[in-house]
N, C-alpha and C positions, 0 to 999 in steps of 0.2 A: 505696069504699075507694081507689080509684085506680088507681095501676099500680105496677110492681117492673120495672125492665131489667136486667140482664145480660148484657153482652158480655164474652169470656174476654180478647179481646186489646186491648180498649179502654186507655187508659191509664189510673191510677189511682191511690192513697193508696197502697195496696199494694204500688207497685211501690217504694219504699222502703223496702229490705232490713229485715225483721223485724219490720214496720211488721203487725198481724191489727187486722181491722176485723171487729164481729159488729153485727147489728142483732137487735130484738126490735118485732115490730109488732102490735097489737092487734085482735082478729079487730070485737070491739063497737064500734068509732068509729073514727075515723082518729087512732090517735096513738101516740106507737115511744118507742123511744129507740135509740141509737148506740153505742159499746163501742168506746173504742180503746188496746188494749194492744202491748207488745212482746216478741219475743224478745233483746230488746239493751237497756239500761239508756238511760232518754231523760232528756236534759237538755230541760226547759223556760221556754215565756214565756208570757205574755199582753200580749193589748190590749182595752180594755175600751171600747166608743162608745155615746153614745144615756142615754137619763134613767131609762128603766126594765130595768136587769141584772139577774138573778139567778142567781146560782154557790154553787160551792161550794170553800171550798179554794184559791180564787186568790190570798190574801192570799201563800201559800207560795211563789208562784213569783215574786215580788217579789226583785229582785237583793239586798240585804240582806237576804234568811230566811237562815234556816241550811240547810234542805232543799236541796238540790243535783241530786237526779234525782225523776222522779215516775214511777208503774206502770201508771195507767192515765188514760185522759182519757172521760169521758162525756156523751153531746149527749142533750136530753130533751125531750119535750112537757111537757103538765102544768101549765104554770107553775112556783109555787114546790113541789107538790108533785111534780112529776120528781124534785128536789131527793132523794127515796127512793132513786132509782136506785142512788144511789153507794155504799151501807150493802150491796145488791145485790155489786155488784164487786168493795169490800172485802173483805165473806165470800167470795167465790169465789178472789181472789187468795191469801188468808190461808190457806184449804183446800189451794193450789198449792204453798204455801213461796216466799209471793214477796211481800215488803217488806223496811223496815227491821227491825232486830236490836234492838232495847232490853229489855237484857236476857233476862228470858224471853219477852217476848212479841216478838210479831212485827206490823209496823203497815205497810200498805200504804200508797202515797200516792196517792189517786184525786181528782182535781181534774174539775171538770165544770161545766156553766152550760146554762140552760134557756131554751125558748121559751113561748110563751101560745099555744095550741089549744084552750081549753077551750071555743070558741063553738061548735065541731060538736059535736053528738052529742052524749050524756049525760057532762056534766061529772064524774060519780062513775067512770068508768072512764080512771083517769090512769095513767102509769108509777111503776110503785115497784121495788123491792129484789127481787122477782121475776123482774122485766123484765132489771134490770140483771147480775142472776145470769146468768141465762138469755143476753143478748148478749155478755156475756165468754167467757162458755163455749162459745160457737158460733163465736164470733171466729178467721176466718181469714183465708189472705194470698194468697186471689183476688180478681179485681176486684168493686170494692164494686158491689152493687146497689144503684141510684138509683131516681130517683120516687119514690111514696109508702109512704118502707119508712121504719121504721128514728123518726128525730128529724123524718125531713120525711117523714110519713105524714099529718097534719094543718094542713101547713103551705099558706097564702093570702098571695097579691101581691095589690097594688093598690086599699088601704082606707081610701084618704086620703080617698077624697070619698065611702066608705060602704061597707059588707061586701055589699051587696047588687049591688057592681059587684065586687068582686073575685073573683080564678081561682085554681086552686093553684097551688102552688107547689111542694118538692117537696126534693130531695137530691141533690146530683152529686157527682161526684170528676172527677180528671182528674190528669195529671203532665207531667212537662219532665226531660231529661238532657242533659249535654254531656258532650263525647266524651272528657273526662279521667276520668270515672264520678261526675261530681255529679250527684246526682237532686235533684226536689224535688216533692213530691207536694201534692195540698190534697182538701180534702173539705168542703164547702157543705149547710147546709142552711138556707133561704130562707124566711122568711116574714116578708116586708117590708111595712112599711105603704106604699111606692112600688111605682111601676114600675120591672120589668126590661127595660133594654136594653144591643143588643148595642153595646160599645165602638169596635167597626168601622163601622160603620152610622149609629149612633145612633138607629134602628128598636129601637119597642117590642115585647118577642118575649113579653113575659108582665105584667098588670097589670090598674089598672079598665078593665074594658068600659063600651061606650056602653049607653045605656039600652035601647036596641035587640037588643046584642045582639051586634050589628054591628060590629067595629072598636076601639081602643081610646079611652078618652077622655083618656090623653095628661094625668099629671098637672103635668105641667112647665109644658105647655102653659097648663093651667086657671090655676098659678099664676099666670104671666105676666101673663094676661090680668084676676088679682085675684079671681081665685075662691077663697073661704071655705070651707078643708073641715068635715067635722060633726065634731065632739066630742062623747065623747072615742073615741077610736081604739082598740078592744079589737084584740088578737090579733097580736100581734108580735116581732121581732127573728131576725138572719140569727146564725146559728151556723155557727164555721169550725175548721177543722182543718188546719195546714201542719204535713209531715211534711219532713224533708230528712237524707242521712245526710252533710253534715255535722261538723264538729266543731268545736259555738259552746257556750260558755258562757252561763248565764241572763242574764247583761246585755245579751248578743249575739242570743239565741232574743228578746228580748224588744223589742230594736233591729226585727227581722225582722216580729213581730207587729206592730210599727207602719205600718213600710212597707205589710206584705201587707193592714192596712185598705183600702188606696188600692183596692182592687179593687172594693168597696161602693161609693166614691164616682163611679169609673168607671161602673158595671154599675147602681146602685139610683138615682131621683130620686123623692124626696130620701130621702138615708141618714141613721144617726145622729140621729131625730131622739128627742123626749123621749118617746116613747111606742114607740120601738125600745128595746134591750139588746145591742145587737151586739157580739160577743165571739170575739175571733178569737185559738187558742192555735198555739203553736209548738213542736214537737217535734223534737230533733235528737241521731239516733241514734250518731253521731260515728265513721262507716266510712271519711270521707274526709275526708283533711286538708287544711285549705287555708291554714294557719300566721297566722290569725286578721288578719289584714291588714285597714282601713278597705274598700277599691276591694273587696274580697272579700266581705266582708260586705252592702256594698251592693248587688252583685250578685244576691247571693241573695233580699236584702230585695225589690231590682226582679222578680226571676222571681219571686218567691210571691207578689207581687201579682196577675203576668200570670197562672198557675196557678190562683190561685183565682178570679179571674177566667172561666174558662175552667168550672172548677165553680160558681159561678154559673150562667150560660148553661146549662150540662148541668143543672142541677136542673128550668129551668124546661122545657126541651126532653125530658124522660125524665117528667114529671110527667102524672096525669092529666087529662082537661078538665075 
C-alpha cells in the first residue's frame, strides 16, 4: 500500500485560510480519492492538458457559466469510475446546508477529475460515493498527508517505455506567502507516464528504472536517442490543486490554472501527452485583495506554478518504493 507522511509544520494546501483537505484510502488495493472543500465560498478555474481527461463538472467553471463559486473540488482513482466520488460529496454537502438555493432544493457545486490506477490490484475495488462521503467529512485544515494516501495511493511515474520499469508515485502539497499576507497553496497528485525531475538539477528523482534495477533509464534521454516507447500506455495523468486567498474572478482563477500547468512541463518529461489527462483547478478564497491588476495576476499565475511544482517533487519524495 505504500506510505502516508505527516508533518504538522510542513507547508501546505491548507495553510490557505479555510482551505480543509480530507482523503479516503482503500485498505484492498492502492487507490483513494482527495476531498477539497471550504469554510469561505471559492471562486474557480480549470486547465485541462493531455488526450485522455476525465472530470466532472468542469464545463461550469468555464468563464461564461453562470455558476460563479463552487463547494467542493474532488481528485479520484478509479478511472471513469472515481467519477462516483462526487454523488459522495454532494450528499454530504447537501446533509451540511451548503450549496446553491433553487428554490426548495439545495444543489451543491462539486467539480472533480480523475486518474487511471486500475492496473494494481483488483480493478473491482474503485472509489465511489462512499469514499467521497467519507473524505469530506474527515476534511480538515492540517497539513495534508502525502504519499500513498488519498487520489495518489495508486498512483506510478515512469511508463513510457513499460509498467514493468515504473515506481510510484504518490500525493504532495506544499505552499508560498509574501509578507503582505498572499498565500498560495497546491496539492499534486502524480501519476505520469514520464519521468519526475527536479527543476533545480534536472536529476531524475522519480520514474522508469533500468532493467536492473539500478538507476533510472532516463526517458528524455531514450527519446533523444529515438527509442520507441510500447503502446499503448495504461495508467495515467497528474491531478492538481492551487488554492490562494486571493481575490480573482473565474477568468482570473482560470488565467492562473494555465500558468500553474508550467509546473508539469518543468517537473514531468514528457507531460501532457495523449495518454495523460492532466488537470489542474484553481481555487480562490478572496481574503486578500490585490485590486485585480495584469502584473498581479501574473504573479500569482508565476508562484502557483513554482508551488505546485514544489508538490510535484513532494509526491514523489513522500511516496513509497
Amino acid at each position: 500500500m505504500g506510505t502516508q507522511k505527516t508533518e504538522p509544520d510542513r507547508p501546505s494546501l491548507t495553510d490557505v485560510e479555510g482551505i480543509r483537505v480530507g482523503h479516503f484510502t482503500y485498505a484492498g488495493r492502492p487507490t483513494g480519492c482527495t476531498v477539497i472543500t471550504s469554510d469561505l465560498p471559492m471562486t474557480a478555474g480549470v486547465d485541462v492538458r493531455g488526450g485522455a481527461p476525465g472530470s466532472r463538472e468542469t464545463d461550469l467553471l468555464k468563464p461564461e457559466s453562470t455558476v460563479a463559486a463552487v463547494h467542493a473540488i474532488f481528485l479520484a482513482g478509479g478511472s471513469a469510475f472515481g467519477l462516483d466520488v462526487g454523488a459522495g460529496v454532494v450528499r454530504y454537502l447537501e446533509e451540511k446546508g451548503i450549496g446553491y438555493r433553487m428554490g426548495n432544493a439545495l444543489v451543491p457545486i462539486v467539480c472533480g477529475a480523475i486518474l487511471f490506477d486500475l492496473n494494481l490490484g483488483d480493478p473491482q475495488i474503485r472509489p465511489d460515493a462512499h469514499a467521497g462521503y467519507d473524505a469530506a467529512r474527515t476534511a480538515g485544515t492540517g497539513a495534508v498527508p502525502e504519499g500513498n494516501v488519498g487520489a495518489g495511493a495508486g498512483c506510478t511515474v515512469g511508463k513510457l517505455f513499460g509498467f514493468e520499469r515504473a515506481m510510484k508515485g504518490g500525493l504532495g502539497s506544499w505552499s508560498w506567502d509574501r509578507a503582505d499576507g498572499l498565500r498560495i497553496g497546491a496539492l499534486a497528485a502524480v501519476n505520469a507516464v514520464g519521468d519526475v525531475r527536479d527543476p533545480a538539477t534536472g536529476a531524475v528523482i522519480a520514474g522508469a528504472k533500468k532493467s536492473d534495477g539500478a538507476g533510472f533509464f532516463d526517458c528524455l534521454a531514450q527519446l533523444r536517442r529515438g527509442c520507441r516507447p510500447e503502446l499503448p500506455i495504461a495508467g495515467n495523468t497528474v491531478l492538481g490543486v492551487v488554492a490562494t486567498n486571493a481575490t480573482l474572478d473565474k477568468v482570473n482563477c482560470t488565467r492562473v490554472a494555465r500558468m500553474a500547468q508550467d509546473a508539469l512541463a518543468r517537473c514531468i518529461y514528457p507531460a501532457h501527452t495523449l495518454f495523460d489527462g492532466d488537470t489542474i483547478f484553481v481555487l480562490a478564497t478572496g481574503g486578500h485583495k490585490i485590486g485585480g491588476s495584469a502584473m498581479e495576476i501574473s504573479i500569482i499565475g508565476a508562484m502557483a506554478a513554482d508551488v505546485l511544482a514544489s508538490a510535484i517533487l513532494r509526491s514523489c519524495q513522500a511516496a513509497g518504493a
